[in-house]
N, C-alpha and C positions, 0 to 999 in steps of 0.2 A: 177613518182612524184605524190604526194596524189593529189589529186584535192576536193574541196568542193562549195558549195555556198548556201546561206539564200533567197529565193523568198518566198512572197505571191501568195498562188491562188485569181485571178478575185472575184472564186465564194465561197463559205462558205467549199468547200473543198480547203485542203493545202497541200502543200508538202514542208518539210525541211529539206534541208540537210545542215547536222552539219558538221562544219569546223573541221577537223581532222590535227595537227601539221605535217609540213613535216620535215624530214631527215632533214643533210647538205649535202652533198656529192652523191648526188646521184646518187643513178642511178635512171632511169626515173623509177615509180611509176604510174600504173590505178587510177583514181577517186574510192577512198572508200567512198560510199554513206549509210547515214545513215536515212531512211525515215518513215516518223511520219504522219500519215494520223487520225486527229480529226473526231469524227463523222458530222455528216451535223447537220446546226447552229439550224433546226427545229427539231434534233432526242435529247432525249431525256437521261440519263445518272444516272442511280440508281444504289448509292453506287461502284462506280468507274466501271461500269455495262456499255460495249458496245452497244447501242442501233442503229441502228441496228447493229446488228453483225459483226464481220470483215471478210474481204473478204481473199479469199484464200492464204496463205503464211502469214497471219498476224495475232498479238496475242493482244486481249485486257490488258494493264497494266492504270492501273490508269485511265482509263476512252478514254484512244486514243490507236490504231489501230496501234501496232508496227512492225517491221520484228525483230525478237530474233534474227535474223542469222546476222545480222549487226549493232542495235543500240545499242550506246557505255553507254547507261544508262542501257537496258535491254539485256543483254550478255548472249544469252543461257537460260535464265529467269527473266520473270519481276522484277526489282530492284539487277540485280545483273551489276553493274557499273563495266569498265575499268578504270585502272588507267589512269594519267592525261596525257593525249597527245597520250593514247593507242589508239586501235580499235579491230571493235568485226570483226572476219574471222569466217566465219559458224559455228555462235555462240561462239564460243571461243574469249577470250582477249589476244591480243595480244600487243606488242609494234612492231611500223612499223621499216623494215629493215632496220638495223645501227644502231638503240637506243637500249635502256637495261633497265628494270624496275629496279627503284633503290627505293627501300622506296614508291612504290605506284606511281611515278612519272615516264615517257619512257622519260631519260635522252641522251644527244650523248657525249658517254664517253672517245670521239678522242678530244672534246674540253670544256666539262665543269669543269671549275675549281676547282666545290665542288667535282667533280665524274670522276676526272682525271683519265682514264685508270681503270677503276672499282671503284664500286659503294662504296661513302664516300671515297673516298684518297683524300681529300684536299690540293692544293699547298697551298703555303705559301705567308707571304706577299712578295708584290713585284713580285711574278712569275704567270707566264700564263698557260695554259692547251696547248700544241703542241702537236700535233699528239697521245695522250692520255699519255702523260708525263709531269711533272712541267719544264719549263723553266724560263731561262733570258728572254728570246724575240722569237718571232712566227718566222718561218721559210720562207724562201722564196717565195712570194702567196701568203702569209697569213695573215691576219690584228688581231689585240686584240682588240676584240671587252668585255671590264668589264671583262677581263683576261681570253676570250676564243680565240685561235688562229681559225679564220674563214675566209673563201675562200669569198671575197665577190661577186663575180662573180654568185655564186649558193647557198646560204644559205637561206632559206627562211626566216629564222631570222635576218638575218644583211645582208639585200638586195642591194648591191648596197652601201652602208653606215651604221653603227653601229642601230640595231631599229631597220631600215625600214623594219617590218613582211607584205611580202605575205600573206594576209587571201586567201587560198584555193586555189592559185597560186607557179608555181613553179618557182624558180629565176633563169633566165637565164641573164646571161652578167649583170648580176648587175641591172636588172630590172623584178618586176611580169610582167608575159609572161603565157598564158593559153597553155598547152600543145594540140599539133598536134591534129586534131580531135573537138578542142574544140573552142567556140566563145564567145567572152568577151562582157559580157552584164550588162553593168551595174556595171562592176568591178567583176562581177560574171562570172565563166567559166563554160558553159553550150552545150550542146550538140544540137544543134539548127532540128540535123535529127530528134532526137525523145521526144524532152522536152517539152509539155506540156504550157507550161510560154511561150516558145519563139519559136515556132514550126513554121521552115526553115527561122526565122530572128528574133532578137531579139524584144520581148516586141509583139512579135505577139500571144497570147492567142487564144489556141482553149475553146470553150465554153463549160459549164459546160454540161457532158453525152459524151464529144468526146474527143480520146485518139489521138497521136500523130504518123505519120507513115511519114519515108524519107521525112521530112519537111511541110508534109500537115495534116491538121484536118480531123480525119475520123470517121467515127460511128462505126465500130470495127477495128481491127489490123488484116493486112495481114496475109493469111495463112503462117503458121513458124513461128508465133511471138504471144507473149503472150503479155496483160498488165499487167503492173507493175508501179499502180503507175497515170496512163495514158500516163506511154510512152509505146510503144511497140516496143519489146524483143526478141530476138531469144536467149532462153535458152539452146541453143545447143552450143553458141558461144561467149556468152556476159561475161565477166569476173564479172560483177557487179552484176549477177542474170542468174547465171550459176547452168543449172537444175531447179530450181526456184527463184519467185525472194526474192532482198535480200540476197541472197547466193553470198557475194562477195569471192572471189579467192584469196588467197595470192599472194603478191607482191613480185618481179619478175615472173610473171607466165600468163598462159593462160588459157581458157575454151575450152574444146575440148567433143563433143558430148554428153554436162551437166555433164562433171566432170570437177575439178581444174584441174591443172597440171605445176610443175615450171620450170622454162627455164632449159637448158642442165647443167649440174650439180651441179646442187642447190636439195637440200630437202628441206620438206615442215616438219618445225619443229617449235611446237605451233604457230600456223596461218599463222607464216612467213615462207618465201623460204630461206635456207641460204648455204652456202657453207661449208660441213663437214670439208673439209680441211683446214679450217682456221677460221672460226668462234669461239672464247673461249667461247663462250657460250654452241655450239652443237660441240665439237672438237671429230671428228672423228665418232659421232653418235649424234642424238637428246639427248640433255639434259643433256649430259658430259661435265660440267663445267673444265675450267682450273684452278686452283688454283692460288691467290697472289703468284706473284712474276716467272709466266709463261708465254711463249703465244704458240697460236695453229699452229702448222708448219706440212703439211702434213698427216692433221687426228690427231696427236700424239701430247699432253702438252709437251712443253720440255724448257731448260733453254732458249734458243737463237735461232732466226730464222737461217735457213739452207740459205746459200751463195747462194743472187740472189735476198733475199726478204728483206722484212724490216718490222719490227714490228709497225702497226697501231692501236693503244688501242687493243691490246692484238692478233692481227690477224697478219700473216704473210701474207706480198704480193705483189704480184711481180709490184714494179710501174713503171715499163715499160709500162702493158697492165690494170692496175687494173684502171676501169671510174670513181669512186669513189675517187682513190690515185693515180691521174696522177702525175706523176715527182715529188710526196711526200705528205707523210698524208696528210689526208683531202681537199686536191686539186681535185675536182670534174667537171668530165666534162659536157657540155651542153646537152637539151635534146636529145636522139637519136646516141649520138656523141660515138666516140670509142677511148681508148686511146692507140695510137701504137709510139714505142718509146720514151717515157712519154711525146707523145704531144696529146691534145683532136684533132679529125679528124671526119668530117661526113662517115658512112662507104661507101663502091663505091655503087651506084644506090640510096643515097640520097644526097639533093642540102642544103648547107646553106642557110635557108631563115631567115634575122634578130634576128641571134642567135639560130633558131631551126633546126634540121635535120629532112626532108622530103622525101619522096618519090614523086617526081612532077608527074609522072607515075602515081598514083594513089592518089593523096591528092585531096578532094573534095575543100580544103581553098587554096591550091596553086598548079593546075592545069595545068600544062607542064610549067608553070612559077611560081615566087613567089608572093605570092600575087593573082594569078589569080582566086577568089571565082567561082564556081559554082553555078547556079542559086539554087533555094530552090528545095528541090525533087528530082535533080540531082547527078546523080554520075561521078565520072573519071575511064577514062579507056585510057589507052596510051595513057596521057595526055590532056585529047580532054572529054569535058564531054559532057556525053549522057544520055539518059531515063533512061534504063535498061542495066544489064552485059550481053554481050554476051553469049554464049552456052559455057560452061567451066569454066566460072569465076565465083565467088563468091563475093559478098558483104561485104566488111571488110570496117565499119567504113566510110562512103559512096564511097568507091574507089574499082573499079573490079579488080580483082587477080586470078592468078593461083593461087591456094593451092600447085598444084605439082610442082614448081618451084619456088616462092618466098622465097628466103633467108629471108624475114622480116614476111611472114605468111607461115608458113611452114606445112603444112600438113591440120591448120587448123588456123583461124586469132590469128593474134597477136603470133603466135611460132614464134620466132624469133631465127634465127641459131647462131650459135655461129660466132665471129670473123674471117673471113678467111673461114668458111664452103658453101658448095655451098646446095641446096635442091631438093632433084632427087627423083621422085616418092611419094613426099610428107615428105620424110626424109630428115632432114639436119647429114652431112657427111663430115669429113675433108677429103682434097688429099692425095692421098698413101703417105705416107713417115711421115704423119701428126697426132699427136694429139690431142682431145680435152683438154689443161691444163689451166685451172681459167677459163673458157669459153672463149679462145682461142687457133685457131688451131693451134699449135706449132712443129714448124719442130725436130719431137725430133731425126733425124741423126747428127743434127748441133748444136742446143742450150744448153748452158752447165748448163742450170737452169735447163734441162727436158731431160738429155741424156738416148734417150733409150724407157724410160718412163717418163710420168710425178713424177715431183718431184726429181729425181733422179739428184744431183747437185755436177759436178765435182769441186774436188778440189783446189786450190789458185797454179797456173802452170800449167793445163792442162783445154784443151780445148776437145767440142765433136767432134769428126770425125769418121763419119759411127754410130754413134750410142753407142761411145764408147770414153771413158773420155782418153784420150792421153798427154802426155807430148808437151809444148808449142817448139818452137824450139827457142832459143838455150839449151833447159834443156834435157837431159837424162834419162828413167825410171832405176832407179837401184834400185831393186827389191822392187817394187811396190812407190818408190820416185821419185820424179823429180831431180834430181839435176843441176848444169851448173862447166862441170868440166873447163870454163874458170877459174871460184874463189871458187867454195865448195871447205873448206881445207880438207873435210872427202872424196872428191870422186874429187882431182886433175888431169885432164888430162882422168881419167878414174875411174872407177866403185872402191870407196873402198881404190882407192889411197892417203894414207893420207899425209897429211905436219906434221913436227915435230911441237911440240907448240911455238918452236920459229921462226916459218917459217910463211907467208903467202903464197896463190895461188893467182898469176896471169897469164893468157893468157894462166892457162892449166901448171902451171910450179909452185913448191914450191920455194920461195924464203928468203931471210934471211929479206928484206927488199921491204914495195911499193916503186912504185917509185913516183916522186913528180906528179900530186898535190893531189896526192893518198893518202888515211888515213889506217892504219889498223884498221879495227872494227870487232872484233870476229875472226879472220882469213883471212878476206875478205876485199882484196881494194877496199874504195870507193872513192868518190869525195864528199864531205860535204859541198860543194859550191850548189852541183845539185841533192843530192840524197835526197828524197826522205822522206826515213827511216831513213836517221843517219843526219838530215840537221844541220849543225852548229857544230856537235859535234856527236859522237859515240852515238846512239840510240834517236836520237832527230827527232823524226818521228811527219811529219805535218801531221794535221787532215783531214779528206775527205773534198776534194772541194779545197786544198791548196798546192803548188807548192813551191820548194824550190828555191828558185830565189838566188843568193849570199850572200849562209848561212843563206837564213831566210825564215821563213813559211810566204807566202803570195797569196792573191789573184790572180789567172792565168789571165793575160790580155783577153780578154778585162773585164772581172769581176772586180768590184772596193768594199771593204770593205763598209757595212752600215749596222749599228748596230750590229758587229762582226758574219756577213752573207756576204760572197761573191756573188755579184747582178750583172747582166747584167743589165745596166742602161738604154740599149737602149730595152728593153724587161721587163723589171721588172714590173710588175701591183704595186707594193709599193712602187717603188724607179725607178721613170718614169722620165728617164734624170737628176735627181740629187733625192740622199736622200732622203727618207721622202715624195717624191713627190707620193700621190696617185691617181689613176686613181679612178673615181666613176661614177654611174650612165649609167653602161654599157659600157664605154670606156675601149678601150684595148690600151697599150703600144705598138707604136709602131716606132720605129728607136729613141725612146727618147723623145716621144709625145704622149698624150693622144687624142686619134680620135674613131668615132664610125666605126663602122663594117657598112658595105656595103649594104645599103637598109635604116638605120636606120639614123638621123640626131637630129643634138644636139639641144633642144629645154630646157632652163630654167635647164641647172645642169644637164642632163640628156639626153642617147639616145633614141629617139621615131622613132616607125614604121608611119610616119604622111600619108601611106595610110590606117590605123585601128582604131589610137587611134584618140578617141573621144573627148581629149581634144585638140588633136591637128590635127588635120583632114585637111591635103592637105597643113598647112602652121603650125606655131609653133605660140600657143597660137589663133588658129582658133577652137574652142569649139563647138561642135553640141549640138541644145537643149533636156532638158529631155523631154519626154523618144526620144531615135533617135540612133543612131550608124554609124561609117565611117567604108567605103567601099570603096577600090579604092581613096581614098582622098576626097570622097565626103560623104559628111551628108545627113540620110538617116532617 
C-alpha cells in the first residue's frame, strides 16, 4: 500500500513527502516517497540557481534540491510531471499497480464509471462500474460509491463509507490504518526508526546537523547506512533508496543488494511489477496491450477467460487465491492477508493485530504480542526485544530475521515467498508435487485450473488426477469426450451406442418413453423440478449462484435475494441480517451483526485500536493533547 505524509522541519531545512493516490484492491504497496529538500533560509538562490549546491543524489529544479528518481513533478528531469495520481519509479512515470493512465489521469478501471474496464467506456445512466463492467448493481462486497462498485473495507477512497480518503494511509477494515513498520504521527505514517521529525516516537526532532539512526539522534549514520534526507539508509536493502537514494523500487517488489527486484512472478514493466499472465496492459510481455473487447488469460489476449478464472477489468484470475479479487472483483484483502479459498486469511507465522497481519516474531510495534511497542532503538527477535540482532540475523525494518529461512524476508528483506512456499538457503521453493501459479504454490497433480502445469485447465467433466485431466465418474472418456452412458443418447450404455431419435436413454437403455417425473430434453431425462440446466422447462438453465428449487431459479438456502444478488445475510458486509443493512467504519458481519474485530472497539460510528489512537486513547472519546501520541492506552 502507497504510504505518504506532509511534516515541517524544526529548522529552515525541510522534508516533504507528497501524498501519492493509493489502488483499491490491494495488494499491500511500500511507501513511495517523494523528497524536496529547499536550500537553508540564509543560502541564497540566483535565477532558480541552487546555492549552496545539492548534495549527492539530488538535482537543482527551480531553485530546491530534488531526487529525479522519484519526484512526481521532476520525473527523470526537472519539470517533467507524472500524470495525476501517478509516481516517478527510478525516474520513470508510472501509474501505481492496478490503475491505468487514462488521458493523463492513473484511473482503477475494475471501478470507475467514466473508464469502466478501459480507458473512456462510460456506463450509462443508471448503471455502476462492477468488476470493470457496466451494471444494474454492485456485486456481493461491494458498495456504489457515485457509481463505482468498491470494497469498502480496503479502498483508500471510500474508506469505510463513500469520501472517507485515506491521505497517505492504507484502508484496512474500513478504517485509515498506517501499514506494519509504520507509526501514526499526527495522522501522518512515519517510520519513527529513522525519521528525522519523529526519531524513535513521534514529534521527537533530531536538531538541525543530526540524522536519524534505529530511533536515536546521531551526528553521522552507522556504518551500512547512508543519509538520505537525514534519515539513515541501507541502500543494499531499502526499497525507497535502493542503491541510492530516492531510487524507489516498484511495487510489489524488494531491494536486494542496491538493485529493484519484483516478487515471484511479477515483471517490472514501466516502473510497475505486474503479472505477464494476466495483466491487459503487459499480456504476455511488457507493453502488449489487449485490444477492446478482450482480456489477458495465460499471457495470450483471447475472447474469454479459460475455466477457473474470471475476468477482472480485463485480467483473468483465479479468485480463489487472487488478494486483490477475493471471492470476486475488486474484493481486496487486508494488509499482509492472503486470499485461499476466496476467503482473506493472515498467512501461517503471522497474527491478526486490529486488522493488520504481522509477524509477532519479529514486529518491532507488536512484539510476541499485538500491540506490544518496543522501546525507541530497539529491535525484536523471537518476540522478545533486544539491543541488537544476534550473529545470523539481519535487520529488516526494526525486527531480527534469518534471510535463509524467512518465508516473509527471503534471501533478502522484504522477499517475500509465495503462498504455500517454504525459504531454504535463502530461496523461496514450492513442495515437490507443487507449483508456483499467480503467486501461489499450486498442487498441479490435483487442481484442474493448473493440471500438470500452471494454466493448463481441464475441461466441464473432468477433473486433475496425477497430473492429468480425467473423466469425473459417472462419465466415460469416449474418445477424448466424457460422456454418462446412464442418458448420453449418442453413447447409451456404451461408447457410440446410439438411441433412435425417437427414443430417449435412461439408466444405460434407449427407450420409447422417460418415465414420470422425467422430461425429455434433447434426448435426455431430466427432472425440471430439480435440474439445473432445464429448470421449469427444456433449456431453462439458472444463473450462477442459483438453484432450481420446484421449477424455479432461486436463491440456495441459506442465501436470500437483495437487489437481484443472492446474499448470506448472516455474513454479507452490505446486507448484514436484512437488506440494505451496511456494515461501516470497520465492522465486519458477523451471524447477522455488525461487531468489530478483536482488539479494536466501537468508539463514535467506528472501530478504534484505543491502545494507539489518539483520539481515543485507553477510553472512546479520551483525546491526548497536541503534540502527544497513545501507546498502550496511554497519552504520551
Amino acid at each position: 500500500m502507497i504510504q505518504a505524509r506532509t511534516a515541517m522541519w524544526v529548522s529552515a531545512r525541510m522534508l516533504l513527502w507528497v501524498a501519492v493516490a493509493a489502488a483499491s484492491g490491494c495488494a499491500d504497496r511500500s511507501m513511495v516517497a517523494v523528497e524536496r529538500i529547499p536550500v537553508d533560509a540564509d543560502a541564497s538562490s540566483d535565477a532558480g540557481a541552487c546555492v549552496p549546491a545539492c548534495g549527492a543524489g539530488y538535482t537543482c529544479c527551480g531553485g530546491s534540491c530534488v531526487s529525479t528518481l522519484s519526484d512526481v513533478t521532476h520525473c527523470g528531469a526537472c519539470g517533467a510531471a507524472c500524470s495525476i495520481g501517478g509516481v516517478c519509479v527510478q525516474g520513470v512515470c508510472a501509474c501505481p499497480s492496478g490503475l491505468r493512465d487514462c488521458g493523463g489521469e492513473c484511473v482503477d478501471v475494475v471501478s470507475a464509471p467514466t473508464h469502466c474496464g478501459s480507458c473512456d467506456t462510460a456506463c450509462g445512466a443508471g448503471e455502476v462500474c462492477n468488476g470493470g463492467r457496466c451494471a444494474s448493481g454492485c456485486s456481493a462486497g461491494l458498495s456504489s460509491c457515485y457509481g463505482a462498485c468498491v470494497d469498502l473495507f480496503s479502498d483508500a477512497q471510500h474508506c469505510g463509507t463513500c469520501s472517507t480518503v485515506c491521505s497517505g494511509k492504507p484502508c484496512v477494515r474500513g478504517v485509515c490504518t498506517c501499514s506494519p513498520g509504520f507509526t501514526d504521527c499526527g495522522g501522518d505514517c512515519v517510520r519513527t526508526e529513522n525519521d528525522p521529525l519523529h526519531c524513535g516516537a513521534c514529534n521527537l526532532a533530531c536538531a538541525p546537523g543530526l540524522v536519524c539512526a534505529l530511533g536515536s539522534c546521531l551526528a553521522s549514520c552507522p556504518a551500512g547506512t547512508v543519509d538520505c534526507g537525514g534519515a539513515c539508509v541501507d541502500p543494499a536493502t531499502d526499497p525507497e533508496h535502493c542503491g541510492e537514494c530516492g531510487a524507489v523500487c516498484p511495487q510489489p517488489g524488494a531491494c536486494t543488494q542496491g538493485a529493484c527486484s519484483c516478487a515471484a512472478g511479477m515483471t517490472a514493466c514501466d516502473g510497475q511489477c505486474v503479472r505477464l499472465a494476466s495483466d491487459p496492459m503487459h499480456c504476455g510481455a511488457c507493453s502488449v496491450a489487449c485490444p477492446g473487447g478482450t482480456v489477458c488469460g495465460n499471457g495470450a489476449c483471447v475472447g474469454a477467460c479459460p475455466l477457473g478464472s474470471q475476468a477482472c477489468a480485463g485480467a483473468c484470475v483465479d479468485t480463489r487465491v487472487d488478494p486483490r479479487n477475493c471471492g470476486g472483483c475488486g474484493i481486496a484483502c487486508v494488509l499482509g492477508a492472503d486470499c485461499v479459498d476466496a476467503a482473506c486469511t493472515c498467512p501461517q507465522g503471522k497474527t491478526d493485530c486490529a486488522g493488520v497481519c504481522v509477524e509477532l516474531a519479529t514486529s518491532s510495534t507488536h512484539c510476541g504480542e499485538c500491540d506490544k511497542a518496543c522501546p525507541a532503538g530497539a529491535l525484536c527477535a523471537s518476540g522478545q526485544c533486544v539491543e541488537s540482532c544476534a550473529a545470523g540475523l539481519t535487520n529488516c525494518a526494526g525486527g531480527c530475521v534469518d534471510l535463509q529461512t524467512s518465508p516473509f524476508h527471503c534471501g533478502a528483506c522484504s522477499v517475500q515467498c509465495d503462498v504455500g512456499a517454504n525459504c531454504s538457503g535463502g530461496v523461496c521453493a514450492c513442495p515437490s508435487g507443487f507449483a508456483s501459479c499467480s503467486g501461489v504454490c499450486t498442487d498441479v497433480t490435483s487442481d484442474g485450473a493448473n493440471c500438470g502445469s500452471c494454466g493448463v485447465v481441464c475441461p466441464s467433466g473432468r477433473d486433475c488426477v496425477l497430473s492429468t485431466c480425467q473423466c469425473v465418474p459417472p462419465l466415460t472418456d469416449c474418445s477424448g469426450v466424457c460422456v454418462d452412458f446412464g442418458s448420453d443418447p449418442s453413447n447409451c450404455g456404451a461408447c457410440f451406442a446410439s438411441c433412435s431419435p425417437a427414443q430417449v436413454c435412461t439408466s444405460g437403455e434407449c427407450v420409447s418413453a422417460c418415465p414420470p417425473p422425467k422430461t425429455n430434453c434433447g434426448g435426455t431425462c431430466v427432472d425440471t423440478l430439480s435440474d439445473s440446466a432445464n429448470c421449469g422447462s427444456c433449456g431453462g438453465t439458472c444463473p450462477v449462484g442459483r438453484a432450481c428449487l420446484s421449477g424455479q431459479c432461486a436463491c440456495s438456502p441459506p442465501a436470500v435475494e437483495c437487489g437481484g444478488q443472492c446474499v448470506d445475510l448472516s455474513s454479507s458486509q452490505g446486507n448484514c441480517g436484512a437488506c440494505g443493512t451496511l456494515c461501516t467504519g470497520g465492522a465486519t458481519c458477523q451471524n447477522g451483526s455488525c461487531v468489530c474485530a478483536q482488539g479494536l472497539t466501537w468508539c463514535a460510528g467506528k472501530c478504534v485500536n484505543i491502545k494507539v489512537d489518539a483520539a481515543n486513547c485507553g477510553a472512546c472519546g479520551a483525546a491526548c493533547p497536541s503534540p502527544g501520541h497513545c501507546s498502550n492506552g496511554t497519552c504520551h
